[in-house]
Biopython code that builds the backbone (N, CA, C, O; Angstrom):
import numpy as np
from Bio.PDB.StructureBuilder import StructureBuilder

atoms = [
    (1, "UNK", "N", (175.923, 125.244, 45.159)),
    (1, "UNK", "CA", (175.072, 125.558, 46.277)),
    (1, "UNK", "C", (174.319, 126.844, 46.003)),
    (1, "UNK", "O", (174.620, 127.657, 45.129)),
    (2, "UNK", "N", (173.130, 126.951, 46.999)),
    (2, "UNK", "CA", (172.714, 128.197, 46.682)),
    (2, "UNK", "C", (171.441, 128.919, 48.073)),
    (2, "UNK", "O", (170.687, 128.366, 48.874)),
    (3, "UNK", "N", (171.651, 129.862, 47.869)),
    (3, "UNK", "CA", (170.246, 129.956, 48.982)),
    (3, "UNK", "C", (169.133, 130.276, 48.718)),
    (3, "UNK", "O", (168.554, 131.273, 49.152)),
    (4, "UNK", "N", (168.622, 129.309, 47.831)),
    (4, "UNK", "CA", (167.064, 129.717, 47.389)),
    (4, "UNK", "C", (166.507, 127.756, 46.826)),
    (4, "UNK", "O", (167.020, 126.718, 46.405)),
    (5, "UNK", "N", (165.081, 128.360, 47.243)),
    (5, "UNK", "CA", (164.538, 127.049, 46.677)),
    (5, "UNK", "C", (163.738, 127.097, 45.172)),
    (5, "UNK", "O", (163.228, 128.182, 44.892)),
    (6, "UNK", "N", (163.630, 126.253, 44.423)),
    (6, "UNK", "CA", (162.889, 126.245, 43.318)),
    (6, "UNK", "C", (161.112, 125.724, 43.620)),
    (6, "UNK", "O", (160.814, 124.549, 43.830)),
    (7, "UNK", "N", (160.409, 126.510, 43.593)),
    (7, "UNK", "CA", (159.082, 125.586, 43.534)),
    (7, "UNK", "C", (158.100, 126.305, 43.079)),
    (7, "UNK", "O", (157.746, 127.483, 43.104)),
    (8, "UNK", "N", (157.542, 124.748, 42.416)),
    (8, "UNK", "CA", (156.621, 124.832, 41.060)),
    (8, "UNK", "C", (154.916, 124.663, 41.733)),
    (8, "UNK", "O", (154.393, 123.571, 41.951)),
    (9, "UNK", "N", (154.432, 125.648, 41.913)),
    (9, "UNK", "CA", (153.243, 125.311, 42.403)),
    (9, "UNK", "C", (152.141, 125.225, 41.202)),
    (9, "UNK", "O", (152.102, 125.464, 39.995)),
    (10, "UNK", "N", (150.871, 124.526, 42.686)),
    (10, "UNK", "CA", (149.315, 124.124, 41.426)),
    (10, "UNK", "C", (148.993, 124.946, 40.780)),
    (10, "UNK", "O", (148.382, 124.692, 39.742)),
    (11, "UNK", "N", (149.312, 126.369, 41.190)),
    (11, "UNK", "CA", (148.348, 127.565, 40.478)),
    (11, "UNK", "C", (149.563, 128.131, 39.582)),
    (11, "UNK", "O", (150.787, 128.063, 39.461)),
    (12, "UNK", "N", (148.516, 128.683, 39.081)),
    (12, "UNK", "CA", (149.954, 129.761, 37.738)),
    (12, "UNK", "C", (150.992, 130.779, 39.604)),
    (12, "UNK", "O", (150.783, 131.138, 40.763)),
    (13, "UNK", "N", (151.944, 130.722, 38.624)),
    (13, "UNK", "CA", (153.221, 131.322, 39.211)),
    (13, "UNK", "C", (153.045, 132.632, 39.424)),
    (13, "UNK", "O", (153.382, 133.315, 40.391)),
    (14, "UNK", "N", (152.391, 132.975, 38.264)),
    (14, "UNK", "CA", (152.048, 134.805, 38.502)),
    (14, "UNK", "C", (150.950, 135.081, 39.607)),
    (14, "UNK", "O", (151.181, 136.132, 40.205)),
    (15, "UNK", "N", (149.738, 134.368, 40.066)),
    (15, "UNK", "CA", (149.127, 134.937, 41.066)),
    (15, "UNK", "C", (149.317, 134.157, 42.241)),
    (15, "UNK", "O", (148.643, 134.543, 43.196)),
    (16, "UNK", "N", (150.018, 133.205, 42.434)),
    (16, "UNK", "CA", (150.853, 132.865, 43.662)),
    (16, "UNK", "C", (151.368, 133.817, 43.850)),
    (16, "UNK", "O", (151.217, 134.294, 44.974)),
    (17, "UNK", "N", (152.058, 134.418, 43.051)),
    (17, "UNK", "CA", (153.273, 135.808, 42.948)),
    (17, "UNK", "C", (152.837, 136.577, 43.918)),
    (17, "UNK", "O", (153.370, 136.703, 45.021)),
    (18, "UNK", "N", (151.508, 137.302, 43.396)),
    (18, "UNK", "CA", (151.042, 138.241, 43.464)),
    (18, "UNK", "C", (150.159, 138.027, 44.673)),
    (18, "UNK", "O", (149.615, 139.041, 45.112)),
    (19, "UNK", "N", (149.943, 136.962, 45.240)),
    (19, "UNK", "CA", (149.006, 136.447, 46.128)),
    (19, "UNK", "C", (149.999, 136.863, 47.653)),
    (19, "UNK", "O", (149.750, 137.601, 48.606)),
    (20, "UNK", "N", (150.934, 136.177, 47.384)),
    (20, "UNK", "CA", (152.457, 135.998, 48.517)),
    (20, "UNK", "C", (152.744, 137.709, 48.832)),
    (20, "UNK", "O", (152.998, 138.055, 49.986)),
    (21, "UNK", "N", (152.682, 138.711, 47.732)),
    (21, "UNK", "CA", (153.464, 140.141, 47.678)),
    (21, "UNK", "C", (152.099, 140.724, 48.417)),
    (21, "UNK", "O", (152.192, 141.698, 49.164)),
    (22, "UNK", "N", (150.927, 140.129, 48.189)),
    (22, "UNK", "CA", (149.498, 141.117, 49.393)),
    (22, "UNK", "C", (150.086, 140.761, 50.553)),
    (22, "UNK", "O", (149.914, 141.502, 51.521)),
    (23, "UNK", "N", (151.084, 139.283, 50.727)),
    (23, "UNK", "CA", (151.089, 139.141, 52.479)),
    (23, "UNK", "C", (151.985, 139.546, 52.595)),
    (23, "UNK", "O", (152.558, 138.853, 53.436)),
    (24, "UNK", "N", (152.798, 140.555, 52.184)),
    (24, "UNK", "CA", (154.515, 140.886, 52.406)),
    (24, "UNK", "C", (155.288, 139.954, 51.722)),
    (24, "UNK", "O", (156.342, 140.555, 51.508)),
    (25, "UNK", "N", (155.358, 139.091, 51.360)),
    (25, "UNK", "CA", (156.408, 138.382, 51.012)),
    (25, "UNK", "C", (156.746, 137.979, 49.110)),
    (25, "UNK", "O", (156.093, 137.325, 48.296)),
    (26, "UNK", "N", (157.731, 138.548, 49.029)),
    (26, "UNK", "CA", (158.796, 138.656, 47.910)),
    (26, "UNK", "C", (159.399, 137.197, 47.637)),
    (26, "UNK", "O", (159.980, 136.317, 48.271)),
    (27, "UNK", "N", (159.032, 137.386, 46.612)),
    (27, "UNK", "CA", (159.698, 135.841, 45.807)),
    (27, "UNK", "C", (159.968, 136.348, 44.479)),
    (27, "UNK", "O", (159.598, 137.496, 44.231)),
    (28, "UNK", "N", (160.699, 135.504, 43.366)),
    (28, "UNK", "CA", (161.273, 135.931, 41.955)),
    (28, "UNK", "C", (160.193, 134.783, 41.188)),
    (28, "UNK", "O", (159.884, 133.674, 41.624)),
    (29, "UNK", "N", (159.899, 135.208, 40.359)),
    (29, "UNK", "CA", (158.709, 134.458, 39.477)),
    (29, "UNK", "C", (159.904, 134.140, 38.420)),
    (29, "UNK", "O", (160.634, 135.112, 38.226)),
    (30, "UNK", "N", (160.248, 132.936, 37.686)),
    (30, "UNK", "CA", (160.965, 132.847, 36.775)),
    (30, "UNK", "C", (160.611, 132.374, 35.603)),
    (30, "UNK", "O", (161.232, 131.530, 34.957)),
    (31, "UNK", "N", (159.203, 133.117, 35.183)),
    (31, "UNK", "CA", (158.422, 133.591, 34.109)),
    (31, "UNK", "C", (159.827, 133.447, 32.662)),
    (31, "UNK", "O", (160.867, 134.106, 32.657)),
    (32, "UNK", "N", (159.499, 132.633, 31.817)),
    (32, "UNK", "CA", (160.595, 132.683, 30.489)),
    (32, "UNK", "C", (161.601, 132.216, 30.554)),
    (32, "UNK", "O", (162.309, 132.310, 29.551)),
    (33, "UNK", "N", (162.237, 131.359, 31.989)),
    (33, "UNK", "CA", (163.281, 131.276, 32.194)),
    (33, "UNK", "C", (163.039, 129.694, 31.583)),
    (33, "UNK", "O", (162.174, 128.907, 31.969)),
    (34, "UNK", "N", (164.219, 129.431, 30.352)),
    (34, "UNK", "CA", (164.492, 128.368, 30.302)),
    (34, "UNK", "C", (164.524, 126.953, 31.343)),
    (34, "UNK", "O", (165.249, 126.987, 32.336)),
    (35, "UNK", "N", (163.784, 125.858, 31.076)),
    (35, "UNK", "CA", (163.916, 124.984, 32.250)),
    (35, "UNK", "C", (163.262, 124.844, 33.403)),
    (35, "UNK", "O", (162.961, 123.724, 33.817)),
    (36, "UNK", "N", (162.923, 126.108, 34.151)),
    (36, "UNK", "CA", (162.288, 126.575, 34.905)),
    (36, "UNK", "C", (160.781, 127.653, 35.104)),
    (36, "UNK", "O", (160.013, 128.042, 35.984)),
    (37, "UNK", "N", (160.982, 127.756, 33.876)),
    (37, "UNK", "CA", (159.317, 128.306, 33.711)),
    (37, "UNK", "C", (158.229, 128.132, 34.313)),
    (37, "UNK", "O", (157.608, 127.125, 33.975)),
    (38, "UNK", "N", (157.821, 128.719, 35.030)),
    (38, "UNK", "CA", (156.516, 128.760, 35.314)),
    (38, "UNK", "C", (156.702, 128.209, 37.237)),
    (38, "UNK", "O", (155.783, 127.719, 37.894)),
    (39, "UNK", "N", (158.021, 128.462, 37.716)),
    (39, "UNK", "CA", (158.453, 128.079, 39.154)),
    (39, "UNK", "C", (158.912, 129.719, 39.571)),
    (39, "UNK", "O", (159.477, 130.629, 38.965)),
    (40, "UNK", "N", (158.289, 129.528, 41.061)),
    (40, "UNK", "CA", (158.767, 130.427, 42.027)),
    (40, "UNK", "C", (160.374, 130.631, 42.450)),
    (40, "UNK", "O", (160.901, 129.555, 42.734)),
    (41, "UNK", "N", (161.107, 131.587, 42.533)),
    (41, "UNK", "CA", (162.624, 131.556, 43.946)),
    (41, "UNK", "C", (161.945, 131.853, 44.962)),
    (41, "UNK", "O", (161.068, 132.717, 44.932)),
    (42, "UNK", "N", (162.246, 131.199, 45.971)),
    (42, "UNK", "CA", (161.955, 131.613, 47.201)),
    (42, "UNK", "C", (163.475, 131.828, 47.787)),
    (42, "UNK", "O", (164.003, 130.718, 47.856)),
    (43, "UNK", "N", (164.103, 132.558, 48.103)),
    (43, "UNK", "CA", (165.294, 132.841, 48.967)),
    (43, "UNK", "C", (164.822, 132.208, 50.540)),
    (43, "UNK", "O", (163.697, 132.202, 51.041)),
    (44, "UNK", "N", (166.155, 131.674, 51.112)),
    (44, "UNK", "CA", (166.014, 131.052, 52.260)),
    (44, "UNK", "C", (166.449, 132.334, 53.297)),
    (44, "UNK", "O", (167.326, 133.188, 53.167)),
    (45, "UNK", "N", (165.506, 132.111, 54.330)),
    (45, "UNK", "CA", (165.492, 133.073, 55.260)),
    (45, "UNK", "C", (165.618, 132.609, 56.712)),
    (45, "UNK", "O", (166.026, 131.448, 56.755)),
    (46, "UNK", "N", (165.390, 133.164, 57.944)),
    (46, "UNK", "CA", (165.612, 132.320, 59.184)),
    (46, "UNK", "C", (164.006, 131.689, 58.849)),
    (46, "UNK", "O", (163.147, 131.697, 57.967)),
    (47, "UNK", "N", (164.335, 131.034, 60.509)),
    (47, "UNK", "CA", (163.426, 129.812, 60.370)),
    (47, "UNK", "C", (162.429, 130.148, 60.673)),
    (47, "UNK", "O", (161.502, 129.522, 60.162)),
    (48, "UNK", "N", (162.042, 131.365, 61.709)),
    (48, "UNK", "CA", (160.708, 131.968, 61.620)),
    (48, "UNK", "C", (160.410, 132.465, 60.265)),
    (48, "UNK", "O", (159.221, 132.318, 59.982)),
    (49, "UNK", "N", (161.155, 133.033, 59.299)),
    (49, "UNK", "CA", (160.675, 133.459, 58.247)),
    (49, "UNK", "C", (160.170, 132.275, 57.074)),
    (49, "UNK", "O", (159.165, 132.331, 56.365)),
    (50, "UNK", "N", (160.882, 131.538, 57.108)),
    (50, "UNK", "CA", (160.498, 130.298, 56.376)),
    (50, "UNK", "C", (159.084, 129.557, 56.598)),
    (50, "UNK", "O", (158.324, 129.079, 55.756)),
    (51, "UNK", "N", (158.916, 129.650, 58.823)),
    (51, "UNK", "CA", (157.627, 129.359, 58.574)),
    (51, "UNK", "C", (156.724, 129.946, 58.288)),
    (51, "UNK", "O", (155.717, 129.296, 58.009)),
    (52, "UNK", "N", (156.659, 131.590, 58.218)),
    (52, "UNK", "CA", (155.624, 131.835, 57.701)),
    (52, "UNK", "C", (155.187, 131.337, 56.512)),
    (52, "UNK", "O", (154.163, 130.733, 56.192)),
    (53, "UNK", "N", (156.459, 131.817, 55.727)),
    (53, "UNK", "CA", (156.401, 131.715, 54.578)),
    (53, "UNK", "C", (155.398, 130.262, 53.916)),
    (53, "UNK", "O", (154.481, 130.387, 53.104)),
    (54, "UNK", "N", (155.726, 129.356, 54.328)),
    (54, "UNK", "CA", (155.061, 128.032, 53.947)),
    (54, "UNK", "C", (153.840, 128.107, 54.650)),
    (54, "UNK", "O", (153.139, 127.134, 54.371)),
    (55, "UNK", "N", (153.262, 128.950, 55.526)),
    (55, "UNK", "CA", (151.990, 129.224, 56.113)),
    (55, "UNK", "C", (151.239, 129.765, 55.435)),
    (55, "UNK", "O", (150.082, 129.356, 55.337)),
    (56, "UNK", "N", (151.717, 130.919, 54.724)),
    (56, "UNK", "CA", (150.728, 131.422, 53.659)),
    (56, "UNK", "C", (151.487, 131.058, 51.927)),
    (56, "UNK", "O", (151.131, 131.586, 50.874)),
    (57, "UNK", "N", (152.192, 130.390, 52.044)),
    (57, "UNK", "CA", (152.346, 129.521, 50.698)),
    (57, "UNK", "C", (151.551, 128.544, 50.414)),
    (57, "UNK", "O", (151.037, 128.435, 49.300)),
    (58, "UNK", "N", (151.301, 127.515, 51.612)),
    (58, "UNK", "CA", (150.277, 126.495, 51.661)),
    (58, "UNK", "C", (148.566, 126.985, 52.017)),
    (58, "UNK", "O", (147.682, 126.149, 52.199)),
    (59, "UNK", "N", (148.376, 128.217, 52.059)),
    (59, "UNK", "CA", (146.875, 128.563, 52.503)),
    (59, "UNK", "C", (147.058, 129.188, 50.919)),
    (59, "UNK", "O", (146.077, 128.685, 50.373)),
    (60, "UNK", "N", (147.726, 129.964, 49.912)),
    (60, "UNK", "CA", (147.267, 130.235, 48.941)),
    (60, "UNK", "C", (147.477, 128.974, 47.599)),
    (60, "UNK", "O", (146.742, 129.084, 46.618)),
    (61, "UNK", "N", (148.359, 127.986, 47.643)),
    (61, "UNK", "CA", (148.274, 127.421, 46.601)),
    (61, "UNK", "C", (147.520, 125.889, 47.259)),
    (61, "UNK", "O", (147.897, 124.843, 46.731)),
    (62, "UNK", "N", (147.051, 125.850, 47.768)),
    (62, "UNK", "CA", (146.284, 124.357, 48.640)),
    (62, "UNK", "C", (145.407, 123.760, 47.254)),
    (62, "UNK", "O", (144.462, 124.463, 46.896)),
    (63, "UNK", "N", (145.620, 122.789, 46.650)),
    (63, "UNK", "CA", (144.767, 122.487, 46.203)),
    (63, "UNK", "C", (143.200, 122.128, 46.491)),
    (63, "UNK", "O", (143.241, 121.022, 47.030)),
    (64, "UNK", "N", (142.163, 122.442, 46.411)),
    (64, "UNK", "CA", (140.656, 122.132, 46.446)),
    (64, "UNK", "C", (139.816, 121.048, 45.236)),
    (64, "UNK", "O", (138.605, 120.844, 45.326)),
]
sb = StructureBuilder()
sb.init_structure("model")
sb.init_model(0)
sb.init_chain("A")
sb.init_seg("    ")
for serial, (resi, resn, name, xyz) in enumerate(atoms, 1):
    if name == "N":
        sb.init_residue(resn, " ", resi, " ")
    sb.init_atom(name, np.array(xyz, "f"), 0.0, 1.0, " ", f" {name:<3s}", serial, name[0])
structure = sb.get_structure()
């Protein structure tokens, strides 16, 4: 078990990263990590925090 999610978004991982940390929000980039390269941690938080979170997760990686 664990309390974090794995996800692999459309855009590179690093300016999702960096996109998420302008709106406050902290995630682990797992940049090199065997297996998982190139995917976000998102740690699970309450449920207001979660929705933000997917509020401006889905307004910065939305595909066009």
């Amino acid at each position: 078990g664990g309390n974090y999610l794995l996800i692999w978004p459309n855009k590179t991982a690093g300016k999702v990263e960096a996109s998420l940390k302008r709106a406050g929000i902290l995630v682990r980039n797992m940049k090199n990590k065997p297996l998982i390269d190139g995917a976000l941690r998102v740690s699970i938080g309450t449920s207001d925090q979660m929705e933000r979170f997917w509020q401006v997760f889905s307004s910065i990686d939305c595909i066009s």
